[in-house]
C-alpha positions in Angstrom: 0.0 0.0 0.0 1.1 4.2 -0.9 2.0 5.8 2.5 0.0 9.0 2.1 2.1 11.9 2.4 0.5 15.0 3.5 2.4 18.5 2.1 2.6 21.4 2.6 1.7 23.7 -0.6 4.2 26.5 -0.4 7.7 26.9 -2.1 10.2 26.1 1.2 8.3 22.4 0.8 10.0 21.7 -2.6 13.0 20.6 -2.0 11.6 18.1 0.2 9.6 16.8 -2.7 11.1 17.4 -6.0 12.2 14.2 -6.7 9.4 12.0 -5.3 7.0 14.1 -7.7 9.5 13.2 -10.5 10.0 9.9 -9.4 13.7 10.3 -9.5 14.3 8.1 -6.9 12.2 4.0 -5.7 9.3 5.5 -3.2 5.9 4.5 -2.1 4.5 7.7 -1.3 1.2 9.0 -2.6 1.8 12.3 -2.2 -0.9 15.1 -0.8 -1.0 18.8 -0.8 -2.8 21.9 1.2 -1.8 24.4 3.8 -0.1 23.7 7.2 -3.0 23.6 9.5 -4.9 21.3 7.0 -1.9 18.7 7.2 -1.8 18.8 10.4 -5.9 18.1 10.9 -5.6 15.2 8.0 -3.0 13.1 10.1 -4.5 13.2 13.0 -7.5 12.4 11.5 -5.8 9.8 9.8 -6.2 11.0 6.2 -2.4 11.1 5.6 -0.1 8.5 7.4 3.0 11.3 7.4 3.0 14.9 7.0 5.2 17.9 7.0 3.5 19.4 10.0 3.4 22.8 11.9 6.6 21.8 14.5 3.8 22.8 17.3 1.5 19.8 16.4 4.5 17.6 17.3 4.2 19.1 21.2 0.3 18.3 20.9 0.4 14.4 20.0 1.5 11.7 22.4 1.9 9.4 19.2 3.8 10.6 16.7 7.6 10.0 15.5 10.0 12.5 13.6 11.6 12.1 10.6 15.7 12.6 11.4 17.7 15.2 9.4 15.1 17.0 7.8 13.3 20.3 8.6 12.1 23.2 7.7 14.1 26.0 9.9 15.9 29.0 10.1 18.7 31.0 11.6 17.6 34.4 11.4 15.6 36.2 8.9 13.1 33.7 7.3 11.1 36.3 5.4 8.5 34.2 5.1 7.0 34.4 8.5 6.2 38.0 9.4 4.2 40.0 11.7 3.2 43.5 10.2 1.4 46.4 11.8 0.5 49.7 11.5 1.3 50.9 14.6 4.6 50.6 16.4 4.6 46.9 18.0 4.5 48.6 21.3 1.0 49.8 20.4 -0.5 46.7 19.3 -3.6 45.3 21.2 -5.0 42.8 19.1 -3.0 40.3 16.0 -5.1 38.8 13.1 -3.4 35.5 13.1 -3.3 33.5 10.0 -5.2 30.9 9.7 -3.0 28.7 7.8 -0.7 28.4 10.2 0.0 27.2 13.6 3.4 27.2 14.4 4.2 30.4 13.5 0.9 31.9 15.6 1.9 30.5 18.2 5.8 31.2 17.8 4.3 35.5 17.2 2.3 34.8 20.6 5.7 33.4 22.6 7.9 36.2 21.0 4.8 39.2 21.8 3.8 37.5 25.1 7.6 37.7 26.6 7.7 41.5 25.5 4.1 42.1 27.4 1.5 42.1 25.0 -1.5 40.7 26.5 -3.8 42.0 23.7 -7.0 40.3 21.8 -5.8 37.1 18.9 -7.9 37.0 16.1 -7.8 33.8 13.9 -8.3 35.3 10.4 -8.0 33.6 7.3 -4.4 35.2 5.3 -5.7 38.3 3.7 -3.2 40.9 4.8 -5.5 44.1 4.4 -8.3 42.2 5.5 -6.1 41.5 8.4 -5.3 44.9 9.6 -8.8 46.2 9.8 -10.0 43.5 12.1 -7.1 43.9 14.2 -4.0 46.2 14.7 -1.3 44.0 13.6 -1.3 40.2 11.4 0.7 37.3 11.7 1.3 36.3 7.6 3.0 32.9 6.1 4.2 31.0 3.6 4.3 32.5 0.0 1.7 35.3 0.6 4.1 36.7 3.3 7.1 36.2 1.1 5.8 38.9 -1.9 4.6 41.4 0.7 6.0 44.8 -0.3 4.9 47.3 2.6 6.7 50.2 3.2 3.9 51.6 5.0 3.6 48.8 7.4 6.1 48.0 10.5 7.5 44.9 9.9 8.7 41.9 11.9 10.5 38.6 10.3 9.7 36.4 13.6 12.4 33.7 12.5 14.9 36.7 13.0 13.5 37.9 16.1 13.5 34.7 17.6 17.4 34.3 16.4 18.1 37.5 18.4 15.9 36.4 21.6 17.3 33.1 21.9 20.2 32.8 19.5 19.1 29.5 18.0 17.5 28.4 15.1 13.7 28.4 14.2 12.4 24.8 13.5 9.3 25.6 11.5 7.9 22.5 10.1 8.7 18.5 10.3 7.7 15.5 8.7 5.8 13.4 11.3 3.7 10.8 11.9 2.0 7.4 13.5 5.3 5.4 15.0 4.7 2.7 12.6 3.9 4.9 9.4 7.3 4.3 8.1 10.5 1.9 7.8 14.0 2.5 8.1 14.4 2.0 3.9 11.0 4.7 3.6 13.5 7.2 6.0 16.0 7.3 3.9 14.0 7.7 0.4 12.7 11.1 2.1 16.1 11.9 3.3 17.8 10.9 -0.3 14.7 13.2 -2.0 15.8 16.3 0.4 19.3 15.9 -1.1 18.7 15.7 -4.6 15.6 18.1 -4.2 18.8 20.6 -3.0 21.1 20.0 -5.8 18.2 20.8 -8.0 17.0 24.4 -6.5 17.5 26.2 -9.1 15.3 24.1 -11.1 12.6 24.6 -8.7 13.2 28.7 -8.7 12.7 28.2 -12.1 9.6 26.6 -12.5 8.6 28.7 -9.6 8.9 32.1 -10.7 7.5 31.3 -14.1 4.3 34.1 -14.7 5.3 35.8 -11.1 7.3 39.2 -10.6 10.4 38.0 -8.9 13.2 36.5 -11.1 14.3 33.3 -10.3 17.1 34.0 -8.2 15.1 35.7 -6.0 13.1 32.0 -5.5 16.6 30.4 -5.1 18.2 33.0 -2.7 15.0 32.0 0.2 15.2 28.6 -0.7 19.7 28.7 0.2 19.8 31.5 2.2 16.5 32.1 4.9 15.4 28.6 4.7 17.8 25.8 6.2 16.2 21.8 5.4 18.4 20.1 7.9 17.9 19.2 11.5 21.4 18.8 13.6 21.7 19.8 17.1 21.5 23.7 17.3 17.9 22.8 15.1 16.9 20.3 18.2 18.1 22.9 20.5 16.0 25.5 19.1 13.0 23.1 19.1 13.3 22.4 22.6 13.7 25.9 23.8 10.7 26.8 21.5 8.1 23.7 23.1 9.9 25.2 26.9 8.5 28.5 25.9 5.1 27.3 24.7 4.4 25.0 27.7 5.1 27.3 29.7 3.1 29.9 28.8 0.6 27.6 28.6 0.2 26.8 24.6 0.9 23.4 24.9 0.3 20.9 27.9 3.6 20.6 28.3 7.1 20.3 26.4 7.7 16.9 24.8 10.2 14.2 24.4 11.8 14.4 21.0 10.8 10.6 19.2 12.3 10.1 15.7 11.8 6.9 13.2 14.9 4.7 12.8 17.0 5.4 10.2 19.0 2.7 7.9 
């Protein structure tokens, strides 16, 4: 049977999936796509058996496993994850959080919360000026985030201002799932795929920025420079001290043990 691979639609993902889509390399997976928080819902409703989840459903399951050496991280500006206002930060009472996302909400309610903002969340759905008139500031993701141009607005990359408040990486996004979703072999095809799916980036920026305004170097500069795909110790580290900061403000029961699927 496929293992049913839940993904994440936005351009950080493709490396991780280049070459299972192109079949460049013996897989089984069936592969999935939609935003963060609807990956997340579909493995633990069990319409996907893995999934490149929001690193703060990891802290919410008791049952599921980690891929090893692969993430979706940073260490400092992401520019992909930003909160923008159009007041001064210190005058914001009330963030439109996007509703795609989970991690980074909750990683913009850590980083605001330890600063003394004690204002009004809003879940919206990721329409920036939408946003801003429901609330004073928004939390925006993924590919919307990344082609904001908003001089007018104050702007806040949260992957760099959690590099500056804790001097450790940003773990975004991981593949997880059910303990016995995959095998040892299945780890390193999705290991393998992240390497090749690197060596091929700017193939991706390519195809990418194809009836867009960027060029493509602009695609392959976020993808090598603010995004980082592995998962060593200083990316663990981070990951701990972000689920320590979560639990104990009370956004998640409490900080978990790290569980990862066995390798080859």
């Amino acid at each position: 049977m496929p293992i049913r691979l839940g993904i994440v639609s936005y351009l950080n993902t493709r490396p991780l999936v280049y070459a299972l889509e192109r079949n460049l390399i013996p897989h089984r997976f069936e592969l999935i796509y939609d935003v963060p928080s609807a990956c997340a819902r579909a493995l633990a409703a069990g319409e996907v058996d893995l999934a490149i989840v929001p690193s703060i459903e990891y802290a919410r399951s008791r049952d599921y496993r980690i891929v090893p050496d692969i993430a979706i991280a940073s260490d400092g500006p992401v520019r992909s994850v930003l909160l923008l206002s159009r007041k001064p930060f210190g005058q914001v009472r009330s963030i439109a959080l996007d509703t795609s996302s989970r991690t980074s909400v909750t990683l913009a309610r850590v980083l605001m919360r330890r600063h003394g903002f004690a204002g009004a969340c809003i879940d919206h759905p990721p329409d920036l000026d939408a946003m801003l008139r429901a609330a004073d500031a928004a939390v925006l993701i993924g590919d919307s985030a990344l082609h904001v141009e908003r001089p007018d607005l104050h702007t806040l990359d949260l992957g760099q201002a959690w590099r500056e408040e804790t001097g450790l990486p940003f773990v975004f996004a991981v593949w997880a799932g059910r303990p016995d979703a995959l095998t040892p072999g299945d780890v390193a095809a999705l290991i393998e795929a992240k390497r090749i799916g690197l060596r091929h980036v700017d193939d991706i920026a390519v195809a990418y920025a194809g009836g867009r305004r960027n060029p493509p170097s602009f695609y392959a500069a976020y993808l090598t420079e603010s995004i980082r795909y592995g998962l060593g110790s200083r990316e663990i580290e981070g990951l701990r001290a972000f689920y320590r900061c979560a639990a104990g403000l009370g956004l998640v029961e409490q900080e978990p043990d790290l569980r990862f699927y066995e390798e080859d």
